[in-house]
ROTORVEX-39890 format. One record per residue (C-alpha): residue number from 0; x, y, z; residue in three letters. Coordinates in nm, 4 decimals. Each point is the difference from the previous one (the first is absolute). Example, Ala and Ser with C-alpha at 12.3 -4.5 7.8 and 13.67 -1.06 7.14 Angstrom:
2
PAKE pos        x        y        z code
PAKE   0   1.2300  -0.4500   0.7800  ALA
PAKE   1   0.1370   0.3440  -0.0660  SER
***
This chain:
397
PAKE pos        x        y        z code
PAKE   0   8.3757  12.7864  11.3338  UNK
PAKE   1  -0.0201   0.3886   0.0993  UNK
PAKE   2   0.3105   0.1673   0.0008  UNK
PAKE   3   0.2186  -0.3500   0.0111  UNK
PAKE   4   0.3145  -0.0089  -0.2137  UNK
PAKE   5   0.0987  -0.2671  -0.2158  UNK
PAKE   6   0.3196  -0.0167  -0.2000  UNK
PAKE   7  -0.0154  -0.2204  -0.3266  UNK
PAKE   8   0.3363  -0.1200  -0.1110  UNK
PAKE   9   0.0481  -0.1491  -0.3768  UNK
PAKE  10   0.2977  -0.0446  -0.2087  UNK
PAKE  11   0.0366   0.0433  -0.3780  UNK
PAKE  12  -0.2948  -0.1231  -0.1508  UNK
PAKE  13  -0.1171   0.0061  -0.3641  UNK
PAKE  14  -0.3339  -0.1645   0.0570  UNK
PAKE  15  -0.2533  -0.1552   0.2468  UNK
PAKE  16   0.1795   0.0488   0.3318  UNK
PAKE  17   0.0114   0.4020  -0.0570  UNK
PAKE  18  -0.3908  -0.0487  -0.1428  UNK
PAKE  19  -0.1224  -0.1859   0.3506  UNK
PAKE  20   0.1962   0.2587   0.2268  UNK
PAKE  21  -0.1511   0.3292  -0.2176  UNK
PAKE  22  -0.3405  -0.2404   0.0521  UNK
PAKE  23   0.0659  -0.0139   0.4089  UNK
PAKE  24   0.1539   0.3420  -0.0079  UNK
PAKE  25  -0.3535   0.1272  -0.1052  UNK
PAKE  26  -0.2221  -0.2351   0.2234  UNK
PAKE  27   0.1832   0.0881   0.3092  UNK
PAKE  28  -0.0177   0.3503  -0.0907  UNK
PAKE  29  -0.3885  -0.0132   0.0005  UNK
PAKE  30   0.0237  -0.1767   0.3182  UNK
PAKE  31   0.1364   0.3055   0.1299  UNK
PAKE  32   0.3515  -0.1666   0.0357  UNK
PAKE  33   0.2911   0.2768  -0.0552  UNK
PAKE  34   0.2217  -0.1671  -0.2733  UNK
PAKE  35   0.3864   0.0494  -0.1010  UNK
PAKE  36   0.1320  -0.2266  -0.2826  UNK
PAKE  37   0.3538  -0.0604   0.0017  UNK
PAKE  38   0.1342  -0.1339  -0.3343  UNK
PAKE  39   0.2168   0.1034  -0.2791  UNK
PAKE  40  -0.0434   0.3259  -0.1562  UNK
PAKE  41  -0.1058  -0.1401  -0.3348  UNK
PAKE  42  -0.2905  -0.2240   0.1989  UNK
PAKE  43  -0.1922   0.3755   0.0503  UNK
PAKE  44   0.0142   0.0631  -0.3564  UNK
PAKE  45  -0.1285  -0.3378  -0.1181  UNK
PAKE  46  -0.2607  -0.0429   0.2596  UNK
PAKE  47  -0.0884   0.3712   0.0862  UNK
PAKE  48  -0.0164  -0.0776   0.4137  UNK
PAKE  49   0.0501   0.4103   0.0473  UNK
PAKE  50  -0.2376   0.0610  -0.2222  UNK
PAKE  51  -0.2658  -0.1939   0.1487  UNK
PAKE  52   0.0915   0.1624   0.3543  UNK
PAKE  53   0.2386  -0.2054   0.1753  UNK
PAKE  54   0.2960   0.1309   0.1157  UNK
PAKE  55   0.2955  -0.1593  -0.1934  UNK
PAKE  56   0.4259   0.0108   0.0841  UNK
PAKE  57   0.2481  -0.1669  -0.2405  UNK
PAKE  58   0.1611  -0.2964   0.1607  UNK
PAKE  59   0.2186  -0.1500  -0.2796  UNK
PAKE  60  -0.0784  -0.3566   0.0475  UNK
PAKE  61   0.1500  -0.2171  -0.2800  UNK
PAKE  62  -0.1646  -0.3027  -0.1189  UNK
PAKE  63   0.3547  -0.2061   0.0877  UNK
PAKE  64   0.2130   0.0551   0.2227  UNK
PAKE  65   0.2566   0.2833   0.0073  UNK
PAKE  66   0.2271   0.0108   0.2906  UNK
PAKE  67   0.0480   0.3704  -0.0004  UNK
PAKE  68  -0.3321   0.1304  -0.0980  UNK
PAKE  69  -0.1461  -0.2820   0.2323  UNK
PAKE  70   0.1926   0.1746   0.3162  UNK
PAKE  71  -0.1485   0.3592  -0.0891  UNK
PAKE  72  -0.3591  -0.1181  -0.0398  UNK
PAKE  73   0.0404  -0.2001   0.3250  UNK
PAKE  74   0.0955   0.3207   0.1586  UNK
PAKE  75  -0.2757   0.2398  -0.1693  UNK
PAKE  76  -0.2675  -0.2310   0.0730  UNK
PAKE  77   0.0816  -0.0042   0.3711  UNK
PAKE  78   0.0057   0.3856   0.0051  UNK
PAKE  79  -0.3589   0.0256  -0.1998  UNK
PAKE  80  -0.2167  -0.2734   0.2176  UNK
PAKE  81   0.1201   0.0781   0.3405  UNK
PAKE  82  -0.3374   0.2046   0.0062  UNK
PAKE  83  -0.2341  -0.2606  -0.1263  UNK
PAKE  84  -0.2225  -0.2176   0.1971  UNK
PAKE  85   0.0697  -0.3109  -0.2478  UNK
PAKE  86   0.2319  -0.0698  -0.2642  UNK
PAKE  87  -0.1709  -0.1944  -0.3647  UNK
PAKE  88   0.2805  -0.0955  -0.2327  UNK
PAKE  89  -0.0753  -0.1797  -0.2988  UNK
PAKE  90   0.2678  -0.2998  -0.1523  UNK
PAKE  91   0.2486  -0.1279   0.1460  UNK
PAKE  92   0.2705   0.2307  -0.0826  UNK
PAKE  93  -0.1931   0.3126   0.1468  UNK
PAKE  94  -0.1206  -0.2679   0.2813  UNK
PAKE  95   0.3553  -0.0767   0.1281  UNK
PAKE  96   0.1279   0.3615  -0.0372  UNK
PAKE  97  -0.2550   0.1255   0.1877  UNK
PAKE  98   0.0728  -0.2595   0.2728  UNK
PAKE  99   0.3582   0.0717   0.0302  UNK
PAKE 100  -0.1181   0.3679   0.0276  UNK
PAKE 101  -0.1785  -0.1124   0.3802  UNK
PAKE 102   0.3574  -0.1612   0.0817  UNK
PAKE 103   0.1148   0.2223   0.2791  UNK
PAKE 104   0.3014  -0.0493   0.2825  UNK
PAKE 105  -0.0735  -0.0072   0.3281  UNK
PAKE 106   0.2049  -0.0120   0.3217  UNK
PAKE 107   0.0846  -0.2569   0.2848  UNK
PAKE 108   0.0944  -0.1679  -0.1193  UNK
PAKE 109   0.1060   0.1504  -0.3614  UNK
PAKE 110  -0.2645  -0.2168  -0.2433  UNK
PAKE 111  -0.2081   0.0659  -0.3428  UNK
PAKE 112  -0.3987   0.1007   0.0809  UNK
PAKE 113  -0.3057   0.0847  -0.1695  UNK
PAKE 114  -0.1267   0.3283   0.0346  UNK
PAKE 115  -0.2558   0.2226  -0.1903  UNK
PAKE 116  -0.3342  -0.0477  -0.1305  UNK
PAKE 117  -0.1429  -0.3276  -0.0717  UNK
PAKE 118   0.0606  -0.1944  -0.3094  UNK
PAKE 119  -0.1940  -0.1919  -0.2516  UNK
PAKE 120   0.1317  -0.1366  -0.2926  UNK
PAKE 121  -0.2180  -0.1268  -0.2879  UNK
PAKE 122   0.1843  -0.2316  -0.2202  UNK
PAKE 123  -0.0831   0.0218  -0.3638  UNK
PAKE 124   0.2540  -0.2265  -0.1942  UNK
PAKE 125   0.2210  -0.3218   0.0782  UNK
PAKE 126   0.3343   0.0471  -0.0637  UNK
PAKE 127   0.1868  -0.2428  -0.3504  UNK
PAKE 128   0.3310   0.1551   0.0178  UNK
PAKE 129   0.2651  -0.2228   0.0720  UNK
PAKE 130   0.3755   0.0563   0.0946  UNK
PAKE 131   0.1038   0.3035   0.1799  UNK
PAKE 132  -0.3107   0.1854  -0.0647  UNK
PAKE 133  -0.2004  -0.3134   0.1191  UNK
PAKE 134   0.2024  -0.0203   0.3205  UNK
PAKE 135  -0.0865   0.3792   0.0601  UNK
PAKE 136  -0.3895  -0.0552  -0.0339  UNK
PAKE 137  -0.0005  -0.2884   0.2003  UNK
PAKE 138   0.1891   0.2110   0.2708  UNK
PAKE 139  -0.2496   0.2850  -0.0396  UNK
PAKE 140  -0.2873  -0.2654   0.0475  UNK
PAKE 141   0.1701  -0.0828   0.3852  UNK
PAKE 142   0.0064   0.3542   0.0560  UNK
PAKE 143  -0.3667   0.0828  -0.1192  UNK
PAKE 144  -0.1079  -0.3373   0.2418  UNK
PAKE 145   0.1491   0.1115   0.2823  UNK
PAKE 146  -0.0298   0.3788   0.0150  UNK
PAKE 147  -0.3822   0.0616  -0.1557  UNK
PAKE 148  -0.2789  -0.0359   0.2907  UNK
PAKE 149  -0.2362  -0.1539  -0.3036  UNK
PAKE 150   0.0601  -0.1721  -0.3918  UNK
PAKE 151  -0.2659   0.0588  -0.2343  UNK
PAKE 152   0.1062  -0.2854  -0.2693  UNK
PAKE 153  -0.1977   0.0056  -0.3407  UNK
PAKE 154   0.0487  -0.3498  -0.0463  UNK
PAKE 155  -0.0869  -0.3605   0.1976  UNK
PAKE 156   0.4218  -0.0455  -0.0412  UNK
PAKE 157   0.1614   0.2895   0.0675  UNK
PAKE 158  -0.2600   0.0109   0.3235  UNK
PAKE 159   0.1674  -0.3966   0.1417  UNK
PAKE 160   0.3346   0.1239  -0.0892  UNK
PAKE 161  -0.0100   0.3028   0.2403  UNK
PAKE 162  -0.1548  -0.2296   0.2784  UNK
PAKE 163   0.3218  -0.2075  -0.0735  UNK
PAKE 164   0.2016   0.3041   0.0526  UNK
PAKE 165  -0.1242   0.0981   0.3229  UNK
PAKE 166  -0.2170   0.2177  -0.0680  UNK
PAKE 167  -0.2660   0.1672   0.3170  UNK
PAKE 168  -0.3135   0.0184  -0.1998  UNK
PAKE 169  -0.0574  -0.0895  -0.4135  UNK
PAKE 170  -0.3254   0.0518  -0.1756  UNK
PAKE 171  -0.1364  -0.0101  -0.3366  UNK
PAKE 172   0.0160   0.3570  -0.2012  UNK
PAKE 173  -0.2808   0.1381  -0.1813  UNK
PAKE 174   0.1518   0.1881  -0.3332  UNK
PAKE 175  -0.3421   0.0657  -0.2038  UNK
PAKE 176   0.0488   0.1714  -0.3412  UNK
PAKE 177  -0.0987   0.3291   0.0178  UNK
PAKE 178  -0.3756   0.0679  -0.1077  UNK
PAKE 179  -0.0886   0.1847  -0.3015  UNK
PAKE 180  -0.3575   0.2076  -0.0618  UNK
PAKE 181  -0.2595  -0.2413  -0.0661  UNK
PAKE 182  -0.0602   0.1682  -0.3506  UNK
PAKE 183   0.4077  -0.0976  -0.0802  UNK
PAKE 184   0.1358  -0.3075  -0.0842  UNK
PAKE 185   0.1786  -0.1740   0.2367  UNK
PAKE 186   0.3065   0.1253   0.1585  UNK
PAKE 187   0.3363   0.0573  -0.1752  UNK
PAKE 188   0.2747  -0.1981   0.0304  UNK
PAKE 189   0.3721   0.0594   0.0812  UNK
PAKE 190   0.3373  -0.1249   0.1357  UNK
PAKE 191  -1.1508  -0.9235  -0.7464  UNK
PAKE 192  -0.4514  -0.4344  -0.4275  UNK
PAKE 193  -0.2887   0.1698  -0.0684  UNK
PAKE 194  -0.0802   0.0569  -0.3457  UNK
PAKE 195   0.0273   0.3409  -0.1815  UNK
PAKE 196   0.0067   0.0131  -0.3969  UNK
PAKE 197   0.1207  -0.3925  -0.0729  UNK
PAKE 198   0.1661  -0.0091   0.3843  UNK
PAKE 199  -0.0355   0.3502   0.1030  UNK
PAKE 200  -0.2287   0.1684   0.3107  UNK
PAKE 201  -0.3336   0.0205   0.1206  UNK
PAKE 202  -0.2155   0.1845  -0.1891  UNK
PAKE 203  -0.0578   0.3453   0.2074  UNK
PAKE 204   0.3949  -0.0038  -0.0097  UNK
PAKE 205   0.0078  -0.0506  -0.3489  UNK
PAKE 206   0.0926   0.3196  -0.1658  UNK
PAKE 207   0.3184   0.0116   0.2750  UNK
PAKE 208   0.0992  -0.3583  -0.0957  UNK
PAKE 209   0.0029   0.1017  -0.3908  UNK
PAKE 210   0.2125   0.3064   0.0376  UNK
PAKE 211   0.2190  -0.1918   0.2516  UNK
PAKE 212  -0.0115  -0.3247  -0.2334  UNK
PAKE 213   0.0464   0.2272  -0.3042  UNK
PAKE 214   0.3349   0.1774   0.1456  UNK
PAKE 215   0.2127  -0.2984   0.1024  UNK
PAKE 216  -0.1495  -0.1991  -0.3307  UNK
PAKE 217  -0.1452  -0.2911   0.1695  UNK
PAKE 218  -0.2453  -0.0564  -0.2953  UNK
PAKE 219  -0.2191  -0.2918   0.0801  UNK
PAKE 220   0.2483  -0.1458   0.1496  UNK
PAKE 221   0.0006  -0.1179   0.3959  UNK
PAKE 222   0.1710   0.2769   0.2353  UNK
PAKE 223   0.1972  -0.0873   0.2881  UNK
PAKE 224   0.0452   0.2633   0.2076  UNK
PAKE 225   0.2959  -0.0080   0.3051  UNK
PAKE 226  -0.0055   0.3436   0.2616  UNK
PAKE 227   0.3337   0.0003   0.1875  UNK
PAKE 228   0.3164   0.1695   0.0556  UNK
PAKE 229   0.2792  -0.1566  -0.2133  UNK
PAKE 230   0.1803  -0.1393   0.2869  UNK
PAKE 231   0.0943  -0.3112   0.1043  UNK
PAKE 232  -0.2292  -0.0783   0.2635  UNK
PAKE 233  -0.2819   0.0376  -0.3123  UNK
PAKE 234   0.1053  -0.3559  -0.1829  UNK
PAKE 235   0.0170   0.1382  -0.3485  UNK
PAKE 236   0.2523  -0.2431  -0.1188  UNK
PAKE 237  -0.2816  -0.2290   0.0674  UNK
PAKE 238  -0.2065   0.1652  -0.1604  UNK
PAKE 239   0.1847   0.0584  -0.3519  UNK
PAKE 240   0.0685  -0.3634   0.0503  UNK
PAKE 241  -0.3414  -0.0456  -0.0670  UNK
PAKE 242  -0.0622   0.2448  -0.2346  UNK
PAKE 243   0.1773  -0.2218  -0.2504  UNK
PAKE 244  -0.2791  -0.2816   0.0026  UNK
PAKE 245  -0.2548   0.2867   0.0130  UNK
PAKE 246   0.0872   0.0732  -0.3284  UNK
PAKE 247  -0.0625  -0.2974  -0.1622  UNK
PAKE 248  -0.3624   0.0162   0.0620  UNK
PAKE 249  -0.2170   0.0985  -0.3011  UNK
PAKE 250  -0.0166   0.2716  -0.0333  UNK
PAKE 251   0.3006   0.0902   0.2279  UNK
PAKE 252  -0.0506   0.2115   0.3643  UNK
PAKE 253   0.1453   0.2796   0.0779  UNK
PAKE 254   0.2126   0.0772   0.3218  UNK
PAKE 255  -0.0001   0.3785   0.1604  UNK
PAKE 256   0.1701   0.0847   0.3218  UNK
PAKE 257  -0.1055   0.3500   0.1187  UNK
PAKE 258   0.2964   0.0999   0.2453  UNK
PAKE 259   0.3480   0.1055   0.0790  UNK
PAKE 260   0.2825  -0.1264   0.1486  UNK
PAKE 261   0.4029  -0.0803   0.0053  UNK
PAKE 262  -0.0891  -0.3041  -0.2557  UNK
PAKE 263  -0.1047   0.2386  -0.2825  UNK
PAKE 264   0.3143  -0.0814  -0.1932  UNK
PAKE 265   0.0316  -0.3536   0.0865  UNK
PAKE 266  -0.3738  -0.0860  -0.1039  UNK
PAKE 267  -0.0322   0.1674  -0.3271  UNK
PAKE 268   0.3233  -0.0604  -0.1561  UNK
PAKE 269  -0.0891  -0.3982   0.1241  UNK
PAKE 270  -0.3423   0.0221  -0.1832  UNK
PAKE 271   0.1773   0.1668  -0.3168  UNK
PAKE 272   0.2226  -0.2820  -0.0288  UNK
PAKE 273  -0.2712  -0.2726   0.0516  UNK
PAKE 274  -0.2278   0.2010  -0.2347  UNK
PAKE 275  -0.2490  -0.0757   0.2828  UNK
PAKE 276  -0.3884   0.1876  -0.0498  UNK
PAKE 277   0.0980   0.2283   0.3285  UNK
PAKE 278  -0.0106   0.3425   0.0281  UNK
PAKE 279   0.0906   0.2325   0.2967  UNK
PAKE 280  -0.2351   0.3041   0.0314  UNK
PAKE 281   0.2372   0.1678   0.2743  UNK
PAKE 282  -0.2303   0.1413   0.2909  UNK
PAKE 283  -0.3662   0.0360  -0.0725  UNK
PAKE 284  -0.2756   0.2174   0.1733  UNK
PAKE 285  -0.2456  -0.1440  -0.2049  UNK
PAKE 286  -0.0155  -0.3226   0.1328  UNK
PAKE 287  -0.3809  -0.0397   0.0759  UNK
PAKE 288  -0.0063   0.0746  -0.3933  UNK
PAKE 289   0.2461  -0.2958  -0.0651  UNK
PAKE 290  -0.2240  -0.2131   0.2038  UNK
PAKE 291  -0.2688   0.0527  -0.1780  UNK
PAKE 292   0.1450  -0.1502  -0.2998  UNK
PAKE 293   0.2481  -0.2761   0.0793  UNK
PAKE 294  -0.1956  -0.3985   0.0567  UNK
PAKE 295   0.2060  -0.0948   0.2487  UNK
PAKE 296   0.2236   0.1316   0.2847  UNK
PAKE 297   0.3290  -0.1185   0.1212  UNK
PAKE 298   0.1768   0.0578   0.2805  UNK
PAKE 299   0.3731  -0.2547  -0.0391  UNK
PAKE 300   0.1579   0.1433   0.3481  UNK
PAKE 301   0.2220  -0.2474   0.1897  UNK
PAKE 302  -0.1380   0.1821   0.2994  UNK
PAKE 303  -0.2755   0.2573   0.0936  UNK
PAKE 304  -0.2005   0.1301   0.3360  UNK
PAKE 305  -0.3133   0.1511  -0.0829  UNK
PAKE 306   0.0937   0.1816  -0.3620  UNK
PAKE 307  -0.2214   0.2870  -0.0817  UNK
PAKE 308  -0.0315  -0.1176  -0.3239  UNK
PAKE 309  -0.1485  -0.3488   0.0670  UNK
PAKE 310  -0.2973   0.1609   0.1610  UNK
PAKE 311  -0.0630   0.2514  -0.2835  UNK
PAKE 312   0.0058  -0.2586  -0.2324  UNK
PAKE 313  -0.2702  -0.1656   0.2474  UNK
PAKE 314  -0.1767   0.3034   0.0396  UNK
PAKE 315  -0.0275   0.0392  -0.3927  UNK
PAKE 316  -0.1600  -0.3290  -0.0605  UNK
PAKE 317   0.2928  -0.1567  -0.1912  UNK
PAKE 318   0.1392  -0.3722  -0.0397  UNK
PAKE 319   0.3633  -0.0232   0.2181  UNK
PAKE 320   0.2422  -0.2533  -0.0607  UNK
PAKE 321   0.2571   0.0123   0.3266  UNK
PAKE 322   0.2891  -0.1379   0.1712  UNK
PAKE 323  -0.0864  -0.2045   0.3511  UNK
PAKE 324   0.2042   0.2532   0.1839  UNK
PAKE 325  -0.0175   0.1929   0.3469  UNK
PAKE 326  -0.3527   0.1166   0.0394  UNK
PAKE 327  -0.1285  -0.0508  -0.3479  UNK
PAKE 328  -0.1682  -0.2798   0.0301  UNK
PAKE 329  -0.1880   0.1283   0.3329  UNK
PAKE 330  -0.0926   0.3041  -0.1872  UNK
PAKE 331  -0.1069  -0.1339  -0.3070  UNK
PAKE 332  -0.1812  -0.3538   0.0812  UNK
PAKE 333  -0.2146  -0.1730  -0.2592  UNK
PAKE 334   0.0231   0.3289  -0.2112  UNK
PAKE 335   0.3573  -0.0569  -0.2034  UNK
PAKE 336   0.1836  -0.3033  -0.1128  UNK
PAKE 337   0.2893  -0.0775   0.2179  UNK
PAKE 338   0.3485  -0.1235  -0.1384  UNK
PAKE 339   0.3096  -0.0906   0.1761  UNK
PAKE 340   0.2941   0.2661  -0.0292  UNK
PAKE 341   0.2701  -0.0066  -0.2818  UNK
PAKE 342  -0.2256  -0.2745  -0.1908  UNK
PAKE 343   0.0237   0.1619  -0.3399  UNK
PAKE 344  -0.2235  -0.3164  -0.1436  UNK
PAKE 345  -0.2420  -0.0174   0.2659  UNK
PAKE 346  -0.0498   0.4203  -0.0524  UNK
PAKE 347  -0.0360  -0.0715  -0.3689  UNK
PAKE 348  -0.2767  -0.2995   0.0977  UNK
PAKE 349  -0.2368   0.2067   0.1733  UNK
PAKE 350   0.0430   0.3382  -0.1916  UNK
PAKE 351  -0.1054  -0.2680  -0.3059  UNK
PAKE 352  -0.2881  -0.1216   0.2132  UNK
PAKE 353  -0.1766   0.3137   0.0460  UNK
PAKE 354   0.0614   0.1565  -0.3769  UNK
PAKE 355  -0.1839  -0.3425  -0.1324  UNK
PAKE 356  -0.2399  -0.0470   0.2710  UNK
PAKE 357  -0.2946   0.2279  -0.0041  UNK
PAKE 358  -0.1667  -0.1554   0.2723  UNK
PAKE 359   0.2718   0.0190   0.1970  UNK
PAKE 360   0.1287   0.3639  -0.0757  UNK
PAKE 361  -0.3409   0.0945   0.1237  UNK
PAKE 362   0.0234  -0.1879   0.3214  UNK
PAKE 363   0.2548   0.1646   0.1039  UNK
PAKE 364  -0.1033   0.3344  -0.0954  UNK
PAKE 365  -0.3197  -0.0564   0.2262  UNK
PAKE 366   0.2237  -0.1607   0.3021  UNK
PAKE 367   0.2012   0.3112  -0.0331  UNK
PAKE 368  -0.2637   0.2654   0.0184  UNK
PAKE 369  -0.1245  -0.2232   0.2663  UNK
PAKE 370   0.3276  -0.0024   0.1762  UNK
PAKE 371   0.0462   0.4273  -0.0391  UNK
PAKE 372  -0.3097   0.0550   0.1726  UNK
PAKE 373   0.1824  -0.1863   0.3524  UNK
PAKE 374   0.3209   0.2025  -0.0152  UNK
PAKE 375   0.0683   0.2129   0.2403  UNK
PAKE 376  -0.0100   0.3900  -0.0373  UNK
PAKE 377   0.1911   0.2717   0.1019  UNK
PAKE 378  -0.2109   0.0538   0.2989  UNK
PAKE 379   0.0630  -0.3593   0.1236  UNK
PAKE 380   0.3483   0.0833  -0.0175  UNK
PAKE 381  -0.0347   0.3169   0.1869  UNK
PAKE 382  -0.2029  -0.2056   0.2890  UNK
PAKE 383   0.2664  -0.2880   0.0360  UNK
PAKE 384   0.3340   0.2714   0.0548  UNK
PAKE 385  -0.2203   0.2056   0.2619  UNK
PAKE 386  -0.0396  -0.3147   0.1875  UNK
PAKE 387   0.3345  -0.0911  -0.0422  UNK
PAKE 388   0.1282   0.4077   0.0737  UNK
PAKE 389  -0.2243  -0.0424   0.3163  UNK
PAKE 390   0.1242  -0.3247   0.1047  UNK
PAKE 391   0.3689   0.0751  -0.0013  UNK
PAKE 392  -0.0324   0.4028   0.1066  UNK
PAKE 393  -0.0516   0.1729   0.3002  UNK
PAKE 394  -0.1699   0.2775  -0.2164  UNK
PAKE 395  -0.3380  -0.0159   0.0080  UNK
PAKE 396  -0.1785  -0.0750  -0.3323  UNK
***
């Protein structure tokens, strides 16, 4: 990629979406790939992209839409690619922007045409709103079919529903967690039974799981651990939901949500009325630490792509409980129990299965080392968007 310029394009991001594009920002640099990230000025402080030698220009891209602010970014993003030899924007928000920025008018007779650098889009999230803000995303999801030369979709879904839409070419994204030192636990989360002391960790993890154990007082009994931001996408009602029947067990498990989110509020003045054994740790950058202690993972979402956090729980060798949503169950396989979404009792079900069923806890712990050692890397990624920057550029790569 010598000398070729490529122009990533993300919107406000808290989490894994900023995480894969600092992860492509890097590989493509080390390709040889001249890289500009355009994002919102707080994405350079949370993910460091200037730091780590791309060039970076604020774009404020909101993560809903904003008329005003929408028209402005529109317009600054069509100044700042008009040099590149492809376009990469990441969600559908920065996606559609970026595709209104190629609109351009043309003459005889007097029409709308694309112009500019090619686009691809890589879709990272379906889109729950409803009303007007629904109606907006599904209007941005028409523009992102028809104006991006290729849709990277990280889910089996989202993939059909572009091909429904029209869309020229739709393929399967690769979004590996990042990689971590081999002498490190594994990677940190954004935006999880194997025993230690009673239910706790294995036993070269042990002194982590004590202290971890130790500081949120699980005592001996089970610990349930939940990584997500406090959103609603993330299923947490369902999840306090069953919380309640979690705490009849003897002795009683403990909940803990590492994250952040607009649901803050909402969830913890809910589990102070219920009296529910839940506590929210806010975010965490620990999280390989809080692996290592809890018995069972669970991930509650009512939909997901390919979340970061699902393959660092896979990656650390722990027992997942999960909702049968987007591309979980192709990423996870015989390695997690799979529940339907919003199914508070079947959640609570299967969480119970693995906290009384050694044999089974271990199982899965095995399948999911197993499963870890067949995701793909960062590399992989790398490889698939040079073949797809190749395919739809006239650059040469």
């Amino acid at each position: 990629m010598d000398g070729a310029k490529v122009a990533l394009v993300l919107a406000t991001s808290a989490g894994g979406v900023g995480r894969h594009v600092r992860s492509i920002a890097d590989g493509l640099r080390a390709r040889g790939a001249k890289v500009v990230v355009l994002g919102p000025a707080s994405a350079d402080g949370l993910f460091g992209f200037t730091e780590s030698g791309a060039g970076f220009a604020p774009v404020e891209i909101a993560d809903r839409p904003h008329p005003l602010g929408d028209v402005r970014a529109v317009a600054r993003l069509r100044r700042l690619t008009q040099d590149a030899d492809v376009v990469h924007a990441h969600g559908l928000r920065a996606g559609g922007l970026a595709a209104l920025a190629r609109l351009r008018t043309v003459p005889a007779p007097l029409r709308l045409g694309s112009a500019g650098p090619p686009l691809v889009v890589t879709l990272h999230n379906a889109s729950i709103a409803g009303g007007l803000t629904g109606a907006a995303y599904a209007t941005l999801e028409r523009v992102v079919a028809r104006g991006a030369a290729e849709i990277l979709a990280v889910s089996p879904d989202l993939e059909e529903r572009m091909r429904a839409l029209g869309a020229r070419s739709v393929g399967l994204a690769l979004v590996p967690a990042p990689a971590t030192p081999s002498s490190q636990a594994p990677a940190r989360s954004e935006d999880d039974a194997a025993p230690s002391e009673g239910h706790g960790a294995p036993s070269e993890d042990h002194g982590a799981a004590k202290r971890i154990r130790a500081e949120l007082g699980a005592g001996d009994g089970p610990l349930i651990l939940t990584v997500a931001r406090l959103a609603e996408q993330k299923g947490l009602p369902t999840l306090l939901d069953a919380a309640a029947g979690w705490a009849r067990m003897d002795p009683p498990a403990l909940v803990v949500i590492a994250g952040d989110g607009p649901l803050e509020h909402e969830l913890r003045d809910r589990i102070a009325e219920e009296n529910l054994p839940v506590r929210l740790l806010g975010r965490r950058t620990d999280v390989p630490d809080l692996l290592t202690a809890a018995d069972v993972a669970v991930l509650p979402s009512v939909w997901e792509g390919q979340p970061l956090i699902v393959q660092e729980v896979l990656r650390a060798g722990r027992p997942l409980v999960a909702t049968r949503v987007g591309g979980v169950p192709g990423m996870v396989g015989d390695a997690a129990l799979l529940v339907p979404p919003g199914d508070a009792g079947e959640l609570e079900r299967a969480v119970r299965r693995v906290l009384e069923d050694r044999a089974l806890a271990d199982r899965l712990a095995s399948a999911a080392t197993e499963r870890a050692s067949r995701l793909p890397t960062e590399d992989d990624a790398v490889d698939q968007l040079l073949s797809v920057y190749a395919r739809v550029s006239r650059a040469v790569f």
